[in-house]
PLY file of the C-alpha trace (Angstrom):
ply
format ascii 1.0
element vertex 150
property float x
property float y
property float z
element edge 149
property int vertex1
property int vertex2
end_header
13.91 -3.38 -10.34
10.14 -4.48 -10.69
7.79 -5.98 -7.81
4.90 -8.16 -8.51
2.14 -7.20 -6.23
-0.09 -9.99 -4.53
-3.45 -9.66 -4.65
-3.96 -9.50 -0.91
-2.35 -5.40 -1.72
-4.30 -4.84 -3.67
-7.45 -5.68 -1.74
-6.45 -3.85 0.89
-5.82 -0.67 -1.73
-9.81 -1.05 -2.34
-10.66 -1.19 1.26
-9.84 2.36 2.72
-11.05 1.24 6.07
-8.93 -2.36 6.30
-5.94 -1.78 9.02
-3.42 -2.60 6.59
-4.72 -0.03 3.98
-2.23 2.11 5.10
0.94 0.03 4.96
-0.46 -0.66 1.42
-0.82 2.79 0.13
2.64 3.70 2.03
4.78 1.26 0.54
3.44 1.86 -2.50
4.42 5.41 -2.32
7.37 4.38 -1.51
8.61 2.20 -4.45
6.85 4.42 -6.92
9.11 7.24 -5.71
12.22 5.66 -5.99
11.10 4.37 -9.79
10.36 0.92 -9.32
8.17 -0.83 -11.54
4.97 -2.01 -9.81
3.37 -5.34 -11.71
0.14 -7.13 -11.74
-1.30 -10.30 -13.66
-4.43 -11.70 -14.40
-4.41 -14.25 -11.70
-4.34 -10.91 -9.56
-6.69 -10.02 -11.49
-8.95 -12.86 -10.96
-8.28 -14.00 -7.55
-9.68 -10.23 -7.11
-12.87 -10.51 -8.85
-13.43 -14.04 -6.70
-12.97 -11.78 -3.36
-14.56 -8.76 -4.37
-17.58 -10.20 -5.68
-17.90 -12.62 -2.97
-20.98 -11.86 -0.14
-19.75 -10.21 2.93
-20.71 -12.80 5.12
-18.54 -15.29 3.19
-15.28 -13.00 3.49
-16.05 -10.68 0.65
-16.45 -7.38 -0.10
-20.05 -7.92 -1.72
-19.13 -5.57 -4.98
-21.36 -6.07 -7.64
-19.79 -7.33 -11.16
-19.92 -3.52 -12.03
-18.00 -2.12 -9.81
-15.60 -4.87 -9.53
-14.74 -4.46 -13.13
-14.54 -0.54 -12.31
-12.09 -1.36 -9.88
-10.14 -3.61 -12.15
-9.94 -1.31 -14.96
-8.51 1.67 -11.98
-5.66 -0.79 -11.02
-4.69 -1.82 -14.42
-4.13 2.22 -15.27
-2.27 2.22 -11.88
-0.16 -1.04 -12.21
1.99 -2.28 -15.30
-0.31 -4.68 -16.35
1.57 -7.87 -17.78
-0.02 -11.00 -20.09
0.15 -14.39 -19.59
2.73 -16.28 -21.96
2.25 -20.30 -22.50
5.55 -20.01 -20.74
3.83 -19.61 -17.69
2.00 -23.34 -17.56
5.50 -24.99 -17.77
7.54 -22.83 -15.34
4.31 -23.76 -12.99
4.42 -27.17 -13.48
8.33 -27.34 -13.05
7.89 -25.18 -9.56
4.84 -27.68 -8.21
6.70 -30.44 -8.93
10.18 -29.11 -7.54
8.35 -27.52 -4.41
5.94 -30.48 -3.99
3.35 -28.09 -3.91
-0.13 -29.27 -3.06
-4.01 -27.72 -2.95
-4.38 -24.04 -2.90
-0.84 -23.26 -2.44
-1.29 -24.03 -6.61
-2.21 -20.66 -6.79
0.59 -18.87 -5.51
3.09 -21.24 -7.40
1.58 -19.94 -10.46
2.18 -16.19 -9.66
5.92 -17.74 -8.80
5.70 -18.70 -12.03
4.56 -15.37 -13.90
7.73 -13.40 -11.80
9.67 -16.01 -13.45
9.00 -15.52 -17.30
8.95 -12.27 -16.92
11.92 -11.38 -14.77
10.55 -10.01 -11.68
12.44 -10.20 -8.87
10.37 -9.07 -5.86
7.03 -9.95 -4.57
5.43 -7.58 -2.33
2.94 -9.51 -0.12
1.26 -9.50 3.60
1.19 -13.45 3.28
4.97 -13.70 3.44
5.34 -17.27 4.89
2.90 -18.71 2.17
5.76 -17.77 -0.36
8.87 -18.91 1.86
9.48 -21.81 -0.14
10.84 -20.09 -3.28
13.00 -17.73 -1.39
16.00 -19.02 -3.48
13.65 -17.86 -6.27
12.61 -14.54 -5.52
12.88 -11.60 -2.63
10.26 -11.64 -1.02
8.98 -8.15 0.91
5.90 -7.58 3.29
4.95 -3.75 3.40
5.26 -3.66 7.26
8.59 -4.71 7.57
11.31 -1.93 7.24
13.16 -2.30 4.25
15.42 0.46 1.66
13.78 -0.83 -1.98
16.75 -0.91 -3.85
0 1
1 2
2 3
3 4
4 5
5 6
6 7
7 8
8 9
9 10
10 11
11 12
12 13
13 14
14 15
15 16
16 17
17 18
18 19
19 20
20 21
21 22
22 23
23 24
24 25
25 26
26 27
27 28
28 29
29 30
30 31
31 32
32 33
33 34
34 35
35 36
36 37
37 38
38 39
39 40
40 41
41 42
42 43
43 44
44 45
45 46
46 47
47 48
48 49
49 50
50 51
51 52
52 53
53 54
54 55
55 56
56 57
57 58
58 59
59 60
60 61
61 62
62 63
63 64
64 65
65 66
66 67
67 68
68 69
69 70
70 71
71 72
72 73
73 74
74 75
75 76
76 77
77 78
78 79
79 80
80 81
81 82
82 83
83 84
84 85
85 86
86 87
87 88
88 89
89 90
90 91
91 92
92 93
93 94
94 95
95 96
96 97
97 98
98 99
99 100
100 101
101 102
102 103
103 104
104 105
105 106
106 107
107 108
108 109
109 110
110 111
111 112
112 113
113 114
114 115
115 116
116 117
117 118
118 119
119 120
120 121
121 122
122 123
123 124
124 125
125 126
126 127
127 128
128 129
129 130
130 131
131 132
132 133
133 134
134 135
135 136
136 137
137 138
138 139
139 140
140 141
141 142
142 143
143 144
144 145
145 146
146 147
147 148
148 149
């Protein structure tokens, strides 16, 4: 079983000192020691560098494009790093236009997407209700909530 992790994890992997750090690093303990495979994409990948290099008094972390890129290269030795397939584009377009998706949501329909081509079945996210709409799609699994990761 494989879990594609939103980037909203792993942000709060790289902030020791964010409240959910915690439930981050737990349930990722968790699932790596029952075997499951833990996935990221580029879009994580990207959406990280936007928030990481971003000032601190526009919601970032104020990293500089060196130590971003340092903490890129960390998660992709941690993670199963995945590519992007042209696969992806169409699945995306097919979900946007089945889920009526509109504005940023784009974004998330896109990692939708990714899960899709490459046959992962469980998101692990704190932004649960942004993802509700392809719950016939996926599982999808915030950290906090008790679950047994089967």
């Amino acid at each position: 079983m494989s879990y594609l992790l939103d980037t909203n994890i792993l942000l709060r992997l790289l902030v020791p000192e964010h409240p959910m750090n915690s439930d981050a690093v737990k349930v990722i303990d968790s699932l790596r020691s029952t075997g499951k495979k833990l996935i990221i994409a580029s879009q994580n990948l990207i959406e990280l560098w936007n928030v990481c290099t971003r000032p601190l008094e526009k919601n970032g972390l104020g990293l500089t494009s060196s130590e971003t890129k340092q903490e890129i290269e960390q998660l992709k030795t941690l993670f199963v790093f995945l590519p992007d397939t042209a696969e992806i584009y169409q699945e995306c377009e097919r979900l946007v236009t089945t889920y009526n998706v509109k504005g940023v949501n784009v974004h998330d329909t896109r990692l939708i997407a990714f899960m899709l081509i490459h046959s992962i079945d469980h998101l692990l996210t704190f932004n649960t209700k942004d993802f509700q709409r392809f719950s016939n799609e996926i599982f999808i699994v915030h950290p906090q909530k008790t679950f047994s990761p089967s």
